[in-house]
C-alpha positions as CSV (number, residue, x, y, z in Angstrom):
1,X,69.4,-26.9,72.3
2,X,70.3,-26.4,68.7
3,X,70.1,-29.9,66.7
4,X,73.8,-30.2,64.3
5,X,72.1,-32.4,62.2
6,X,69.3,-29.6,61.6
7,X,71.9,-27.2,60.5
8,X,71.9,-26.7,56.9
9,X,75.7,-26.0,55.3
10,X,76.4,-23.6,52.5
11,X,77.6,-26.2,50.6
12,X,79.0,-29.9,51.0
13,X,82.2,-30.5,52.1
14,X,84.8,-31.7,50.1
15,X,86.6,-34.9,51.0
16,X,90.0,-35.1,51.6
17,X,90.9,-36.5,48.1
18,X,88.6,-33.8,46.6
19,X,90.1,-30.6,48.5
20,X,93.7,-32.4,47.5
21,X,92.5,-32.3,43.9
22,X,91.2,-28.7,44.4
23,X,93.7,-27.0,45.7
24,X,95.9,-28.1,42.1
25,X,93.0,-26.3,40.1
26,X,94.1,-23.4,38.1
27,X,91.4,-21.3,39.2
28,X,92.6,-21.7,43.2
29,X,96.4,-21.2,41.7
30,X,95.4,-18.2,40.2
31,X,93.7,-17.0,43.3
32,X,96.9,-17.7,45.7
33,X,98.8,-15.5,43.4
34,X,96.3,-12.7,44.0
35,X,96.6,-13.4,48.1
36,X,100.6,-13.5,47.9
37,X,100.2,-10.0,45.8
38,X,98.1,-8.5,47.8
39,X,99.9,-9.4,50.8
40,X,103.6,-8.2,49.2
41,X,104.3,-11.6,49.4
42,X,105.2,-11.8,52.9
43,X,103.6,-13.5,56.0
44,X,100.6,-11.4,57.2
45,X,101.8,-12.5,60.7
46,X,105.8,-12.1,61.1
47,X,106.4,-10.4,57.9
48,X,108.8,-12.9,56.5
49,X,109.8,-12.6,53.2
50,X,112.3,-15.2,52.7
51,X,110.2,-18.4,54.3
52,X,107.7,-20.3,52.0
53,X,104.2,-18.9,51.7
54,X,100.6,-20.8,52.3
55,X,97.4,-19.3,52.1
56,X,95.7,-19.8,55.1
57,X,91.7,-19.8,55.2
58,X,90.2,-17.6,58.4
59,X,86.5,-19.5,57.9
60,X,86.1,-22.2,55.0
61,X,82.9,-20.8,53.7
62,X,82.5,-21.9,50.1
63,X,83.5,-25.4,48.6
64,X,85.6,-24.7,46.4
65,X,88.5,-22.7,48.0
66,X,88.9,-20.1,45.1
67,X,85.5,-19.2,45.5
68,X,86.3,-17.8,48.9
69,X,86.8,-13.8,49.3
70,X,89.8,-12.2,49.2
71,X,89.4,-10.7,52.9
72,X,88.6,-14.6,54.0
73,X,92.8,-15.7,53.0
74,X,95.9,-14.3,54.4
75,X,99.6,-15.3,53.6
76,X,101.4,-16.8,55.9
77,X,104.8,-18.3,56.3
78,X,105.0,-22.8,57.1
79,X,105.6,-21.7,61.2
80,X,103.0,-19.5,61.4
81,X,100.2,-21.7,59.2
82,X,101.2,-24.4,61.8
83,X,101.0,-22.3,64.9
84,X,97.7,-21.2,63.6
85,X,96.5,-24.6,63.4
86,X,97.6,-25.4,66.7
87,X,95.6,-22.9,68.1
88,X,92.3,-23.8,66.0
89,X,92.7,-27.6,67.3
């Protein structure tokens, strides 16, 4: 049996405050726009073009969230990040 406490993380999460304060960073703002590009601003999931975009994280792997890869984020539209979510709780 594996211990969780013996796992070591790639990095230290973020607090709630801190990921907040992040995700206003012009470096992560800069990296949405790049997502929303690539993905001709629409949601990868229903293709909506008119609905308001987030980018949604696949696996949080880095600890600051513009330091993730471009193959790790997807646009998607407010329904589908929720639905998403849904699924992942």
């Amino acid at each position: 049996m594996v211990n969780k406490k013996n796992i070591k993380r790639p990095y230290k999460k973020l607090t709630k405050a801190e990921y907040d304060l992040a995700l206003q960073h012009p470096k992560w703002q800069k990296k949405r726009l790049k997502v929303f590009e690539r993905d001709k601003w629409r949601c990868t999931q229903c293709k909506d073009t008119e609905t308001t975009l987030c980018v949604h994280h696949i696996r949080y792997t880095k600890k600051y969230p513009w330091q993730e890869n471009m193959k790790n984020l997807i646009s998607l539209c407010i329904s589908c990040h929720k639905e998403i979510h849904k699924i992942i709780k």
